[in-house]
C-alpha positions as CSV (number, residue, x, y, z in Angstrom):
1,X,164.7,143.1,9.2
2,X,162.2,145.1,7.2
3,X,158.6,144.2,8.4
4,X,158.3,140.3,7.1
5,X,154.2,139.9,7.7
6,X,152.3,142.9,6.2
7,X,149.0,140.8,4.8
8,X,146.0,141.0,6.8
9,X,142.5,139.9,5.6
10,X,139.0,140.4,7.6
11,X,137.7,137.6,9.2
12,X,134.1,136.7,10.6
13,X,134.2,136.2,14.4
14,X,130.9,136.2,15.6
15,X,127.5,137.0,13.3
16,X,126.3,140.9,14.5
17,X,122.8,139.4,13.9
18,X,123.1,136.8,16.6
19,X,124.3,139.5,18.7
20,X,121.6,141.8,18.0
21,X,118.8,139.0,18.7
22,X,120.9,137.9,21.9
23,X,120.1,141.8,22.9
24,X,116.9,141.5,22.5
25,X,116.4,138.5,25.1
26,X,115.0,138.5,28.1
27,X,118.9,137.9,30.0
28,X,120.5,140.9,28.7
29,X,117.0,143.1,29.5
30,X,118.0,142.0,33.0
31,X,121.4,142.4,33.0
32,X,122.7,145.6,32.2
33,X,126.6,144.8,31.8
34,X,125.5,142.2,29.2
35,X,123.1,144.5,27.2
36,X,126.5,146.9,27.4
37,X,128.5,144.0,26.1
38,X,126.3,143.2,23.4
39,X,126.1,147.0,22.4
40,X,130.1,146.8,22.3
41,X,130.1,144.2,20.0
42,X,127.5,145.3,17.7
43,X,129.3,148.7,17.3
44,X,132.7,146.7,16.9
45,X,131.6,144.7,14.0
46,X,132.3,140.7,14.2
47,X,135.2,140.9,11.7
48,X,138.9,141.4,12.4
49,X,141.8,141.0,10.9
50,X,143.9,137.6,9.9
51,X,147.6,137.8,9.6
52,X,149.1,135.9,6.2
53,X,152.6,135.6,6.5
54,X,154.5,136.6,3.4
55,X,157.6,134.9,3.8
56,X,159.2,132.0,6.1
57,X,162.1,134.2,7.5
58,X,159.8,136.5,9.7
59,X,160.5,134.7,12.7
60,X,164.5,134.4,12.0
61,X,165.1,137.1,14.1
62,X,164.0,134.6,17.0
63,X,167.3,132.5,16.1
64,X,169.3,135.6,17.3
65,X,166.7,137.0,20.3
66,X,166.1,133.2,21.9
67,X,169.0,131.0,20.7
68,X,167.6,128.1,23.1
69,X,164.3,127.7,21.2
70,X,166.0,127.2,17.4
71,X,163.4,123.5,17.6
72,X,160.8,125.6,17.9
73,X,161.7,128.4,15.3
74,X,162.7,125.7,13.0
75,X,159.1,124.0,13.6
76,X,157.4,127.9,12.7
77,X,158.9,128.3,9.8
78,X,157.8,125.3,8.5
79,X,154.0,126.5,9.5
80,X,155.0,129.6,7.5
81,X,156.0,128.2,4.6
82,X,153.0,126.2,4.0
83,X,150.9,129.6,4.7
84,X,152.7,131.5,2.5
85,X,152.3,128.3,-0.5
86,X,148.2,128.7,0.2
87,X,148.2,132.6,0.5
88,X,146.8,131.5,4.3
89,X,146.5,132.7,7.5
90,X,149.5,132.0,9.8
91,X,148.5,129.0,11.9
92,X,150.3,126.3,14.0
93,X,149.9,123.7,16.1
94,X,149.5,125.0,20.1
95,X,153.0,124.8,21.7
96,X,154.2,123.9,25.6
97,X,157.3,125.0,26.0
98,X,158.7,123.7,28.6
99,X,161.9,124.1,31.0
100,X,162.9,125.9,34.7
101,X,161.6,129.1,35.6
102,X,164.2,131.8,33.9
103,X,164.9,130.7,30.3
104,X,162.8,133.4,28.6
105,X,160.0,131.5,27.7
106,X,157.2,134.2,27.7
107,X,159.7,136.7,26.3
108,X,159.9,134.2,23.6
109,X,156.0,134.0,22.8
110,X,155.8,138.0,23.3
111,X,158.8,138.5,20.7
112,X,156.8,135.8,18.6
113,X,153.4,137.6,18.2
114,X,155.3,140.9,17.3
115,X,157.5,139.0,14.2
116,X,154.2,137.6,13.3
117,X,152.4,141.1,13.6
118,X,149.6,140.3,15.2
119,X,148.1,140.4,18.6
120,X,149.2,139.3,22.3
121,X,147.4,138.2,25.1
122,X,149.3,137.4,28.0
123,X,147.3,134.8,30.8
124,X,148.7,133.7,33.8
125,X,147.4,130.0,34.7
126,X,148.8,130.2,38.6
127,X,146.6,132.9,39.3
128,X,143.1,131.2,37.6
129,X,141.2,129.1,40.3
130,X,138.3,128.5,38.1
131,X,137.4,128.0,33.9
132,X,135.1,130.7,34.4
133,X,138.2,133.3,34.0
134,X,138.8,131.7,30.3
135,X,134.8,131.0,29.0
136,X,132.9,133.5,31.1
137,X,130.2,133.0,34.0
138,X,126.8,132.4,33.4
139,X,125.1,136.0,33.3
140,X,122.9,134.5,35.8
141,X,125.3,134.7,38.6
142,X,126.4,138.4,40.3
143,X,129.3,140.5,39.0
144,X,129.2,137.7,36.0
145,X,131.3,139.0,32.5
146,X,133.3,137.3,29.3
147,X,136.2,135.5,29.7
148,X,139.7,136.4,28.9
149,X,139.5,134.5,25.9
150,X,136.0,136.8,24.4
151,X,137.3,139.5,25.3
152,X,140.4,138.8,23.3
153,X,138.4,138.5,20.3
154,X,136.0,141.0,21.0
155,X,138.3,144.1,22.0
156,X,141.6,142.6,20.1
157,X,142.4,143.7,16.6
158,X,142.7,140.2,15.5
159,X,141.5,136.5,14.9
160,X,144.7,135.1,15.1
161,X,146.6,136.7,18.2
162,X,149.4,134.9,20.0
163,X,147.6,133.3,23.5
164,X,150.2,132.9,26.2
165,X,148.9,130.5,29.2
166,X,151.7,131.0,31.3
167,X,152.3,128.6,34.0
168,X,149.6,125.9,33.1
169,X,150.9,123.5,35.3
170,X,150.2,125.6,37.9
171,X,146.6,126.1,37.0
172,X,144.3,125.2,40.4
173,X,141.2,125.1,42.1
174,X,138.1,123.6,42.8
175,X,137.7,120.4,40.3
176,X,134.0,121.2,39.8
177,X,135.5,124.6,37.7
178,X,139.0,123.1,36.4
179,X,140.6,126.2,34.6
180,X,142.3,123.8,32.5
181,X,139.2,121.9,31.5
182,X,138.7,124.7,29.1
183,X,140.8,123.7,26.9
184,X,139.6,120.5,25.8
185,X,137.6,122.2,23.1
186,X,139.7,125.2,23.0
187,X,142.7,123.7,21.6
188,X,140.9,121.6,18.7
189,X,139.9,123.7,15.3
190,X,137.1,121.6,15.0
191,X,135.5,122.6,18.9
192,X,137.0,126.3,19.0
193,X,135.3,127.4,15.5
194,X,132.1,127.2,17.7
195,X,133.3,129.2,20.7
196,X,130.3,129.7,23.1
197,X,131.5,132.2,25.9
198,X,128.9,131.4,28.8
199,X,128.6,134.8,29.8
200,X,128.2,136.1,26.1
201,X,126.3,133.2,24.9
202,X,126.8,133.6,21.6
203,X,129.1,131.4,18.7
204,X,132.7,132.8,18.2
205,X,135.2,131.6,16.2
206,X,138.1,131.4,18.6
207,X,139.5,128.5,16.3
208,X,142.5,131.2,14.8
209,X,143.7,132.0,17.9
210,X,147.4,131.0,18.4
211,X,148.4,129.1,21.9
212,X,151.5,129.3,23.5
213,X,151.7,127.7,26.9
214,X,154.6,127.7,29.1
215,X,155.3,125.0,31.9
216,X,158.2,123.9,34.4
217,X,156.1,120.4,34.8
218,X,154.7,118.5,32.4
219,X,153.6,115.1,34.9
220,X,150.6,117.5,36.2
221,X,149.4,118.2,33.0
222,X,146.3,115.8,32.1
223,X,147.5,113.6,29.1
224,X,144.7,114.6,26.5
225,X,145.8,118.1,26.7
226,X,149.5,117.3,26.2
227,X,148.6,115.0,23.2
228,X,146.8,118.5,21.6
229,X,150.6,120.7,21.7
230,X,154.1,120.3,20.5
231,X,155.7,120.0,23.2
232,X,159.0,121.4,23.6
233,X,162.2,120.7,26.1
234,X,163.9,124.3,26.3
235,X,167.1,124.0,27.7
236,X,169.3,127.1,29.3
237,X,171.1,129.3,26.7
238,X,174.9,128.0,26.5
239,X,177.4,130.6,26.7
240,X,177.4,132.0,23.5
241,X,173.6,131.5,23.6
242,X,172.8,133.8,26.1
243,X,175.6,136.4,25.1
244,X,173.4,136.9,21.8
245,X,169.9,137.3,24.2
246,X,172.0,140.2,26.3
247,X,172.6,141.8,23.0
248,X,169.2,141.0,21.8
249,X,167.9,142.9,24.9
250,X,170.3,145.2,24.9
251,X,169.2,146.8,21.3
252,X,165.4,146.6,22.3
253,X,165.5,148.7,24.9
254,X,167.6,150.9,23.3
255,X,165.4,150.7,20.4
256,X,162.6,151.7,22.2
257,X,164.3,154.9,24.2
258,X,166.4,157.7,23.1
259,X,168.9,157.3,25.4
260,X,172.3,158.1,24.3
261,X,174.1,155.3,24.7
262,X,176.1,153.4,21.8
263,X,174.0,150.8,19.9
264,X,176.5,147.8,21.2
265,X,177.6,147.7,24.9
266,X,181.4,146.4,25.7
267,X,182.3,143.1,25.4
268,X,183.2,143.4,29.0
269,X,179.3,143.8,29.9
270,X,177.8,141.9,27.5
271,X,180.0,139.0,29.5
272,X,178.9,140.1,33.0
273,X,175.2,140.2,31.7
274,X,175.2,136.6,29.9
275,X,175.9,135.3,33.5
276,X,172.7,136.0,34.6
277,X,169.1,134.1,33.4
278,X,167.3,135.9,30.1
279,X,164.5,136.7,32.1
280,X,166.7,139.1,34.8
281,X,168.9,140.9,31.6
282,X,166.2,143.7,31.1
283,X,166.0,144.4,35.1
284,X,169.3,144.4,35.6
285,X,169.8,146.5,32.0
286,X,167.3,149.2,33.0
287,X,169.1,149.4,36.5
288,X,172.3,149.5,34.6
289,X,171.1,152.7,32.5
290,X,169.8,154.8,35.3
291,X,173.6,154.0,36.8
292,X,175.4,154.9,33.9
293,X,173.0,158.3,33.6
294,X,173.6,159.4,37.3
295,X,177.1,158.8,37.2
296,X,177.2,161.3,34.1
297,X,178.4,158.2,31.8
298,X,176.9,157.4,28.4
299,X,178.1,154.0,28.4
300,X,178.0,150.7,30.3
301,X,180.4,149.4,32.5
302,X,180.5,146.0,34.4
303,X,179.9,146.8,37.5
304,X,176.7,148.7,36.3
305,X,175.5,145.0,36.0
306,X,174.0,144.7,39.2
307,X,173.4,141.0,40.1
308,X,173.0,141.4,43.7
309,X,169.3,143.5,43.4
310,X,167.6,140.4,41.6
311,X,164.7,140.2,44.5
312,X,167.2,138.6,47.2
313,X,167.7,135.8,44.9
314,X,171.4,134.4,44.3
315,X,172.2,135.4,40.7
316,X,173.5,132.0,38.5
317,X,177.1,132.8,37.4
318,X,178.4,130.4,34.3
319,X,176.2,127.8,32.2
């Protein structure tokens, strides 16, 4: 598909002014990884660019690549459509998806952000203990610096990347810094247009940004943050489902190599690879490559699809 989303205006993130007088404070005179910061942004500019979409069918490619989330590619071109009627930035509401560990859900939001052409930021939730890793520390406190979601802004090409949470119901830690409490204000327009990082301290506009949380529970989840998403029940791939991800995956790496291997694999492998989960096909492809090569082959076989090195895990064989 030729490239769907190729209209981009600047927009205003923060003001350089209010960084420039934030310089000139007495905290970042004392603290010489904010005065750095401050310096970054001023010589970045506050601007960057906007994605407008430019017609509905840039995400139809998702039918084909992630056949179990068709509600949710139905819902986003919906969201296009009405961006492309205003000549707007792409917006939508923030998305859970939710289902088992395996169904490709952060390959999903990852092949999302590129048919939308704009930037990805990828931020696993299990691993935060405290807010602090999303709005920044307090410059006050030792080894202090911006959260993930500042420096997204600050450093990324773009107001409006794709924000993957992954995991949120596995966000943890001490109550006093809930990681999740961040995005009370974070999810609403309204709140996010006035973005204060605490270690940066200044106003960003954070209210572009596009969130895409995944989840395997939704019953530790706080209610008020559930009632901000779409949330969405992804079920596993049927069998014809997840034959079209194993080709899907199959051309993308091949699309992104030149390896000599034929642009569709046997219908032989494509079967033995549809019997594992989505998020094990491009493992067990890349495996499958390096077999082929060493065995002076420049094609796939089934028994190239190695189910048995999947971490010590038992593979899932049929649907």
């Amino acid at each position: 598909m030729d490239a769907a989303i190729p209209l981009a205006d600047l927009q205003s993130i923060y003001s350089v002014a209010d960084v420039g007088r934030a310089r000139e404070d007495g905290a970042a005179r004392r603290n010489e990884g904010l005065k750095s910061w401050y310096d970054r942004m001023c010589e970045l500019g506050g601007s960057r660019y906007i994605i407008k979409p430019s017609t509905a069918s840039a995400v139809d490619d998702l039918y084909d690549a992630s056949p179990n989330f068709a509600r949710v590619v139905d819902d986003l071109r919906k969201y296009l459509a009405l961006a492309v009627a205003g000549n707007e930035a792409v917006q939508f509401t923030p998305m859970l998806l939710l289902g088992e560990p395996g169904l490709g859900k952060t390959y999903f939001a990852k092949k999302l952000a590129q048919a939308l052409s704009t930037g990805f930021e990828f931020v696993s939730m299990s691993s935060l203990t405290a807010g602090w890793v999303l709005t920044g520390a307090s410059a006050q406190w030792h080894n202090a610096r911006p959260g993930k979601v500042a420096q997204t802004l600050i450093e990324g090409e773009y107001a409006n990347p794709v924000v993957v949470l992954d995991e949120v119901d596995k966000a943890g830690g001490d109550a006093r810094y809930d990681p999740i409490g961040a995005l009370y204000s974070l999810l609403e327009p309204d709140t996010a247009s006035h973005f204060k990082d605490e270690f940066i301290d200044v106003d960003m506009d954070a209210s572009h940004i596009l969130w895409v949380a995944t989840a395997n529970d939704e019953s530790v989840i706080p209610e008020p943050i559930l009632n901000r998403m779409n949330v969405y029940s992804i079920d596993r791939p049927d069998a014809e489902g997840s034959r079209r991800i194993a080709l899907a995956v199959y051309r993308e790496i091949l699309d992104a190599h030149n390896w000599p291997f034929p642009a569709e694999p046997s219908e032989s492998v494509v079967d033995r690879l549809a019997s594992v989960p989505p998020r094990d096909m491009r493992k067990l492809l890349l495996d499958a490559f390096g077999t082929a090569q060493l065995a002076n082959r420049d094609y796939l076989v089934p028994e190239d699809i190695d189910a048995k090195k999947l971490c010590g895990r038992r593979a899932r064989v049929g649907f």
